[in-house]
C-alpha positions in Angstrom: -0.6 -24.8 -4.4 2.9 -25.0 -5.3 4.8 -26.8 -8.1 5.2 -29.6 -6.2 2.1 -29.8 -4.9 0.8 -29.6 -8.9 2.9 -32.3 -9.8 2.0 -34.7 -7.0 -1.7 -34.3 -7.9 -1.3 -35.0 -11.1 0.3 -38.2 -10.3 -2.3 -39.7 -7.9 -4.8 -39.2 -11.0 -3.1 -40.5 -13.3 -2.4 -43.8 -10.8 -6.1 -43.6 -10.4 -6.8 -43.7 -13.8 -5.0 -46.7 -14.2 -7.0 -48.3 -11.3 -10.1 -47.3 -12.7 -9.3 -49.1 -16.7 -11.5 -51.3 -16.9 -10.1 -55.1 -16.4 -9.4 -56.0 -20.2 -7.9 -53.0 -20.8 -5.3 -53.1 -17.5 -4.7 -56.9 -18.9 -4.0 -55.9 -22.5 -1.7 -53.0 -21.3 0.3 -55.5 -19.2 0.6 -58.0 -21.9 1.3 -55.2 -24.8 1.6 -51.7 -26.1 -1.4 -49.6 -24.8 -4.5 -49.3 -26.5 -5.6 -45.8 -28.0 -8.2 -46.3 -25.3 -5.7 -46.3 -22.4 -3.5 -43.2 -24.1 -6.9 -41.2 -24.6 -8.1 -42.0 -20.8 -4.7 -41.3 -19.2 -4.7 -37.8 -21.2 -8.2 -37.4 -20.0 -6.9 -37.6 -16.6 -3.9 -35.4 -16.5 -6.1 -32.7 -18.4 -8.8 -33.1 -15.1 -5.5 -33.2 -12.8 -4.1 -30.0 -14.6 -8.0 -28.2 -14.5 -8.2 -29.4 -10.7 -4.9 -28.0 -9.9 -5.9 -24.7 -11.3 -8.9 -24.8 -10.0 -7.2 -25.0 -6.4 -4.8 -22.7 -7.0 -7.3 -19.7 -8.4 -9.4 -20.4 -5.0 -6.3 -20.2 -2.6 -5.5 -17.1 -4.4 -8.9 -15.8 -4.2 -9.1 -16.4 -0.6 -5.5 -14.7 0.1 -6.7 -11.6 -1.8 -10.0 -11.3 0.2 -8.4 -11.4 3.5 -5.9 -9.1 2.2 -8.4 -6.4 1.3 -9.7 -6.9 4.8 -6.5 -6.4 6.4 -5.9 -3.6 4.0 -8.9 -1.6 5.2 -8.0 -2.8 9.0 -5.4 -0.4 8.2 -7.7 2.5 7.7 -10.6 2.0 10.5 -9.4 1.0 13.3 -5.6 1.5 13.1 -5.2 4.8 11.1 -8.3 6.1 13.1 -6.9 5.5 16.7 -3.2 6.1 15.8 -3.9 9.8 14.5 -7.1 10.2 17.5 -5.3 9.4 20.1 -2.3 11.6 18.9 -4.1 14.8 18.8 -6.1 16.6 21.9 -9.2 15.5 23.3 -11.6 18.1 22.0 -10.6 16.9 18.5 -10.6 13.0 18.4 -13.6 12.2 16.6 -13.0 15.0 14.5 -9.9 13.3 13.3 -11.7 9.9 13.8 -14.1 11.1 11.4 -12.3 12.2 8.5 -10.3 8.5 8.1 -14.2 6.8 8.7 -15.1 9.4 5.6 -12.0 8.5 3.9 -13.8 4.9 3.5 -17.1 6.1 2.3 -16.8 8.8 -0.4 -13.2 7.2 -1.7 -15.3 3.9 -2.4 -18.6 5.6 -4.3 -15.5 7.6 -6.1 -13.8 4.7 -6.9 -17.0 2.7 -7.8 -17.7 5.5 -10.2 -14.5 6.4 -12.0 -11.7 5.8 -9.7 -10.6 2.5 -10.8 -11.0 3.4 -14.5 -8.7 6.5 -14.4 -6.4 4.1 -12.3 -6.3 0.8 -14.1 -8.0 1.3 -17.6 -6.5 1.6 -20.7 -5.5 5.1 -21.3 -2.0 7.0 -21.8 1.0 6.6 -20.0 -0.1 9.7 -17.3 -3.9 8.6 -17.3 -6.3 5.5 -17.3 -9.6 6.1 -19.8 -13.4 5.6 -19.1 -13.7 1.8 -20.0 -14.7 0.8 -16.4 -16.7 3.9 -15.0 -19.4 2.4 -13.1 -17.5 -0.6 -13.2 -18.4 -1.4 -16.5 -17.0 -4.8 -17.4 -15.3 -5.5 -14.1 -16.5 -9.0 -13.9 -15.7 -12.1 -12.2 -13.6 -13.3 -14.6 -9.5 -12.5 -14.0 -8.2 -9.6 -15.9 -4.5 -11.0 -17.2 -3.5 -7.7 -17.8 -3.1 -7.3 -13.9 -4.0 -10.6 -12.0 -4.7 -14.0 -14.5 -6.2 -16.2 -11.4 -8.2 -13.8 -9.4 -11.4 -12.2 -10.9 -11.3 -8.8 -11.7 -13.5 -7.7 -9.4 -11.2 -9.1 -6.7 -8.2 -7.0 -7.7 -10.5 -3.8 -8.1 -11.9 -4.4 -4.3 -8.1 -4.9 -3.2 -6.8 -1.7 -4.9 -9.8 0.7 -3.8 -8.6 0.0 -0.1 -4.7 1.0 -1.2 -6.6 4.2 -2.4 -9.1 4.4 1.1 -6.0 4.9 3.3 -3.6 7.2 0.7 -6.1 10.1 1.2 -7.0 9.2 4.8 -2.5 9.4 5.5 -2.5 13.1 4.5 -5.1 14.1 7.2 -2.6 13.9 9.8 -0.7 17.0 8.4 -3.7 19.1 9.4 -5.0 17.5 12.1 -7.2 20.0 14.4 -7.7 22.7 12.0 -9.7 22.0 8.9 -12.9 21.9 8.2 -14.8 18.8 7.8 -16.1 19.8 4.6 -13.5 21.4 3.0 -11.7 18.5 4.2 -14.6 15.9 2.4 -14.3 17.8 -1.0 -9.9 18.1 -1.3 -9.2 15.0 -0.2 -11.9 13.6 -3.2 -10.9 15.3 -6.0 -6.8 14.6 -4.4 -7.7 11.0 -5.1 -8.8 11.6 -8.6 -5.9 14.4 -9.5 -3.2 13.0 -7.7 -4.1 8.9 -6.7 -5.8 8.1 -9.7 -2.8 9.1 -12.1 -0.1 7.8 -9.7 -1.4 4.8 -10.0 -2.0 4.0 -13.4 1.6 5.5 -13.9 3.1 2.7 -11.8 1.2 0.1 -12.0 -1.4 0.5 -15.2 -0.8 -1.2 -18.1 1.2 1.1 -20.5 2.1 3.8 -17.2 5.1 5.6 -17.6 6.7 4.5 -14.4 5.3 0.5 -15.0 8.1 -2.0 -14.2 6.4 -4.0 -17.4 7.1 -2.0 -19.9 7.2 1.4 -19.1 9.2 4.2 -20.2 11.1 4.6 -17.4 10.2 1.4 -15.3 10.5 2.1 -11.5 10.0 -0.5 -9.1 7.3 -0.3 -6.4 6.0 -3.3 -5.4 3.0 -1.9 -2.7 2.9 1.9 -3.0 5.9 3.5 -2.2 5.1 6.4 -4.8 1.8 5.7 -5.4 1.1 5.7 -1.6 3.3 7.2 0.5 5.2 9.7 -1.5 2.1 11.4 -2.7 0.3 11.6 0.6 3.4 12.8 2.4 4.3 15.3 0.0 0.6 16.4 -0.8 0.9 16.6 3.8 3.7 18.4 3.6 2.2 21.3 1.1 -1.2 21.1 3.2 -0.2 22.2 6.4 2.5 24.6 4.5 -1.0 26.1 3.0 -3.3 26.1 5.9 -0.6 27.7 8.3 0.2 26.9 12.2 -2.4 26.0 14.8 -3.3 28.3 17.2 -0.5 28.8 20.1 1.9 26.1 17.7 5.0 25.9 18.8 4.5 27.4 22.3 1.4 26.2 23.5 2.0 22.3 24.5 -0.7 19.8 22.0 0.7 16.6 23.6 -1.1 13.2 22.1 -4.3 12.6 24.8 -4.3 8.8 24.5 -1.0 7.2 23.2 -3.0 3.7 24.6 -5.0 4.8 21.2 -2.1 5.8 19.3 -0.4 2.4 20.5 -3.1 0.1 19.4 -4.0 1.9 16.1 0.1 1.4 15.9 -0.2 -2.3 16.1 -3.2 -2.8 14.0 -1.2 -0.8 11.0 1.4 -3.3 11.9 -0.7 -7.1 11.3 -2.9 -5.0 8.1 0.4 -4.3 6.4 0.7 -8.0 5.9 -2.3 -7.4 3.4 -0.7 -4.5 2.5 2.4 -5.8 0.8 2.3 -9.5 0.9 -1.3 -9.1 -1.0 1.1 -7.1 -3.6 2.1 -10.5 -4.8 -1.8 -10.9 -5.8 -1.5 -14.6 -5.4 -0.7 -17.1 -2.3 3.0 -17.3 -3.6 6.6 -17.9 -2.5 6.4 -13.8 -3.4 4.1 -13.2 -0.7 5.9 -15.3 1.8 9.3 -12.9 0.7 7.1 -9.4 1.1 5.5 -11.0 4.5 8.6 -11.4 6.1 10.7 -8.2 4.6 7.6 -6.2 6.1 7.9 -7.5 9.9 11.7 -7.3 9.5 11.7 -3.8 8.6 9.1 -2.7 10.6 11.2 -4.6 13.7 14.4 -3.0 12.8 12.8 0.7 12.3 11.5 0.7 15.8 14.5 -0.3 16.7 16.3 2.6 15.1 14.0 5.4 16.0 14.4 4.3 19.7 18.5 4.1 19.4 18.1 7.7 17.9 15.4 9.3 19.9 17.7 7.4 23.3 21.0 8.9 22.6 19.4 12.4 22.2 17.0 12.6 25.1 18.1 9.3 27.3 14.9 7.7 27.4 12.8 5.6 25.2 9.3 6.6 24.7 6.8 4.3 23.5 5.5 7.1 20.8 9.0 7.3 19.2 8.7 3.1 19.0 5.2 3.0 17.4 6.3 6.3 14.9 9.9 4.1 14.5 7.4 1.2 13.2 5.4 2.8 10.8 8.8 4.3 9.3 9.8 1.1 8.4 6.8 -0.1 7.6 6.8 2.9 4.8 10.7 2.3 3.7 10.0 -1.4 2.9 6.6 -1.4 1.2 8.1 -0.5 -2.8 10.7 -2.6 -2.1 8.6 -5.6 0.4 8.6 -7.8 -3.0 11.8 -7.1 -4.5 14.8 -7.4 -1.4 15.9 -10.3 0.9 15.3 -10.4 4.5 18.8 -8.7 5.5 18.4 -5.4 3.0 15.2 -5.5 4.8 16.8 -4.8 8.1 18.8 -2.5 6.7 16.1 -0.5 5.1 14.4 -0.6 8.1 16.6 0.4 10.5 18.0 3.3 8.6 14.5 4.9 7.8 13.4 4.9 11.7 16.8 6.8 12.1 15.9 9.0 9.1 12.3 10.0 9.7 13.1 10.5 13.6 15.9 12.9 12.0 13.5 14.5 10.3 10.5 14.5 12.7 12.3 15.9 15.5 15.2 18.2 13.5 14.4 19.2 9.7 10.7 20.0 11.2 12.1 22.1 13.8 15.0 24.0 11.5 12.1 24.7 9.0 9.1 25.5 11.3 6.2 24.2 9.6 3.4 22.5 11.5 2.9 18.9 10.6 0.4 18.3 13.1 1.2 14.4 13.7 4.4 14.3 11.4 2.9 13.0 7.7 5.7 14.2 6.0 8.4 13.1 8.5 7.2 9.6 8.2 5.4 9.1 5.1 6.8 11.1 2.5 10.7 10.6 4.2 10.1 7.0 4.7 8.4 6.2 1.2 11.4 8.6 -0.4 13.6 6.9 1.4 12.7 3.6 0.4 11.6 4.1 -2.9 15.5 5.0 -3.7 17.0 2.0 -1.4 14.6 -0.2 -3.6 16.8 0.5 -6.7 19.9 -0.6 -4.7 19.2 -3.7 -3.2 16.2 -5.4 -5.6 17.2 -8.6 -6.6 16.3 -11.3 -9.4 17.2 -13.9 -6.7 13.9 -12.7 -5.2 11.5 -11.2 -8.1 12.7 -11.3 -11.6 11.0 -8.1 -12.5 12.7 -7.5 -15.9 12.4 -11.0 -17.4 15.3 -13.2 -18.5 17.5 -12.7 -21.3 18.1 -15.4 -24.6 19.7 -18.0 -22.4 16.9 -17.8 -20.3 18.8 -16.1 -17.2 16.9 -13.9 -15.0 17.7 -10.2 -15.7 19.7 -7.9 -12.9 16.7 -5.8 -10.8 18.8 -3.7 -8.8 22.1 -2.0 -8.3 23.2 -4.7 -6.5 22.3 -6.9 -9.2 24.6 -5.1 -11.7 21.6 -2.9 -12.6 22.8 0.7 -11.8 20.8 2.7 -14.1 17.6 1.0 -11.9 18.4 4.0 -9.2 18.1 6.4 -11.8 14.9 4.8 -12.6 13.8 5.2 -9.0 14.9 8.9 -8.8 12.7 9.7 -11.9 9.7 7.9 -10.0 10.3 9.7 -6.6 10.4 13.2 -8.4 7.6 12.5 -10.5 5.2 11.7 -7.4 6.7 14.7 -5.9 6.1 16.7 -9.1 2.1 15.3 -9.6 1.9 15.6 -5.7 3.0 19.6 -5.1 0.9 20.5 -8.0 -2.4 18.8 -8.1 -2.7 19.9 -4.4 -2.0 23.1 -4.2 -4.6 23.5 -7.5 -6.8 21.7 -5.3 -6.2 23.7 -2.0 -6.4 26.8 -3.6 -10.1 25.5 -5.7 -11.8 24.3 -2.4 -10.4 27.3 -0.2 -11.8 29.8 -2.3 -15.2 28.2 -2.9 -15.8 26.8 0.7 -13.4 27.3 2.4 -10.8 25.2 4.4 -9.4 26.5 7.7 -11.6 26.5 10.8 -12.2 29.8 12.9 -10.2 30.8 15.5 -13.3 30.3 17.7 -14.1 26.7 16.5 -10.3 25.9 16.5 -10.3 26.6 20.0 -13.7 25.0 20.8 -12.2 21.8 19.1 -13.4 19.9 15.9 -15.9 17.2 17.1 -17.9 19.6 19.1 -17.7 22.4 15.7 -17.6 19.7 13.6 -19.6 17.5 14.5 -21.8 18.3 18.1 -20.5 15.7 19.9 -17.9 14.6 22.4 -15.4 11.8 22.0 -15.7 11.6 26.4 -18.1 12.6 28.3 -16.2 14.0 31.5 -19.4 14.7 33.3 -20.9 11.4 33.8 
């Protein structure tokens, strides 16, 4: 409920209080000052009007962030699932399948455990503490230190699915050649080395990188470093670690289903809503500004990968659209709550030109095999827009840095008159990609010489849901 909406309630109750006076009383006000009576009663009512209002406005908010933790793990299983299956070869489609489907089960008993108190506890400025594990104290009251009209447990259901799908993104880097088990135990401890301190760093209270207070605030309103920054980067180092697949670049691994691909596509497309909308953490003009940002961008980035990918091979292809999406879809999410519709655009339409530059040419120049381009897309597109948040974040849209002693909003961005806000942002990209190289190749190197990462040659070729997992995705016999 809006201010307006507040105001008008409060109104109608206080004209039904004065309905409601008792006869004698009405009289006497009409003939003279009111009563103690009539002052105490009208009080009464604009303190039940204000509690109602509340009241209405804590359960539209409530119901916002449900559906955006839905949406949110939409994201995940089925859109992340099909966009990366039907992008890799037949023999390996529930294989890949699998490992977002796992993504959702171990992240939340890790979460449940100790996740979301390394994350969002009270700690240092790199780490949360132990005040939550088990979910100690995560009640159903609001926390104010992160949401005041939602109840905790809300906001801790929201964030585990932000930290579902971060993991889940950095299994398209090696899709078709790592072992289910090696993958189960990385991508764990990745989400406790590398998600858990991201996180707390942008957006725990007393992070380094927290807009509120931090010491070097850097805006991200949805998980441009904490999201996308750390699972491309940690991608990129991956499939740098594990080496080419078989016959890679020679032998052609063309996507078996782009129908798959497609819809996962479009289902990444509506969840995002709850992605970066839900950032607002209340039904709010905010949400409404991230809500639209996030369909412009993500309109204008298809657009720019096809205008690319067109001029250099004279066709559009429904692949380079759908990849052209999610680019934009990355690019806008630090900077969904912050920008106006038109830097929107913008942002989107220069990172689907960017990350088809450096799908199709920095990935070729350096000859790594990023099996279904996690880098090229996620950790491009999230650098991308994690810097362009810096320039065109504006007060007009989210005062993020308060108001000064005549009670005028502080500049957010560049574009603001805030310059030093881009350095800001540079110090929060190269601290992701700092945390991001080095917890996972600690990681990679741990599991890989305990039990192991890489597939065999033989099971490589045999594909991962029959080595994997002893089944097929099709059954081309019946």
């Amino acid at each position: 409920m809006g201010p307006g909406g507040k105001r008008l309630l409060i109104v109608w109750a206080v004209l039904a209080a004065l309905f409601l006076l008792p006869a004698p009383m009405r009289a006497q006000g009409a003939q003279g000052p009111a009563t103690q009576a009539q002052i105490a009663a009208l009080q009464h009512a604009v303190e039940q009007a204000q509690a109602a209002s509340a009241q209405a406005q804590a359960a539209g908010d409530n119901a916002w962030m449900l559906v955006s933790a839905a949406l949110v793990l939409l994201m995940t299983g089925p859109g992340l699932a099909l966009f990366y299956g039907g992008l890799v070869r037949k023999k390996n489609i529930l294989g890949t399948m699998m490992q977002s489907f796992a993504m959702m089960g171990l992240v939340t008993i890790v979460w449940a455990v100790v996740g979301y108190s390394l994350a969002f506890g009270h700690g240092n400025w790199f780490i949360g503490g132990f005040e939550h594990m088990f979910l100690r104290g995560v009640g159903l009251t609001p926390n104010p230190d992160y949401a005041a009209t939602i109840p905790e447990q809300t906001y801790m259901i929201y964030q585990l699915m932000f930290a579902i799908i971060t993991p889940a993104l950095i299994t398209g880097a090696f899709a078709e050649r790592m072992k289910f088990t090696g993958m189960a135990v990385f991508l764990t401890l990745w989400s406790l080395v590398v998600y858990s301190p991201m996180a707390h760093m942008v957006w725990g209270v007393g992070g380094l990188l927290n807009a509120s207070g931090g010491h070097i605030p850097s805006l991200d309103f949805a998980g441009g470093t904490v999201v996308h920054i750390t699972s491309g980067v940690s991608a990129l180092v991956t499939c740098i670690y594990l080496g080419k697949r078989m016959g890679y670049p020679h032998t052609k691994m063309a996507p078996h289903s782009l129908v798959l691909s497609f819809i996962g596509a479009c289902l990444l497309w509506v969840g995002w809503f709850g992605f970066n909308a839900g950032s607002a953490l209340a039904a709010s003009p905010l949400a409404t500004s991230a809500f639209i940002n996030t369909h412009f961008a993500a309109a204008a980035a298809a657009l720019g990968w096809t205008m690319a990918e067109w001029l250099e091979n004279g066709k559009p292809t429904a692949l380079g659209a759908i990849s052209g999406a999610v680019a934009g879809l990355v690019a806008i999410t630090p900077a969904s709550g912050f920008v106006q519709p038109f830097s929107a655009l913008f942002i989107g339409l220069l990172a689907g030109a960017f990350c088809s530059f450096m799908v199709f040419k920095v990935k070729s120049w350096l000859r790594y095999d990023d099996s279904l381009d996690a880098f090229g897309v996620h950790g491009a597109g999230g650098t991308l827009g994690a810097l362009l948040t810096g320039l065109f974040a504006t007060a007009a849209i989210n005062p993020a840095f308060g108001k000064d002693a005549h009670l005028r909003a502080l500049p957010t961005g560049a574009m603001d008159g805030h310059w030093s806000q881009l350095l800001n942002q540079a110090a929060g990209v190269g601290i992701a990609w700092t945390l991001s190289i080095a917890g996972t190749v600690a990681l990679l190197l741990l599991v890989d010489k305990t039990i192991g990462l890489r597939v065999s040659p033989e099971q490589e070729s045999e594909g991962l849901d029959l080595s994997q997992h002893g089944e097929e995705g099709y059954d081309l016999n019946t």
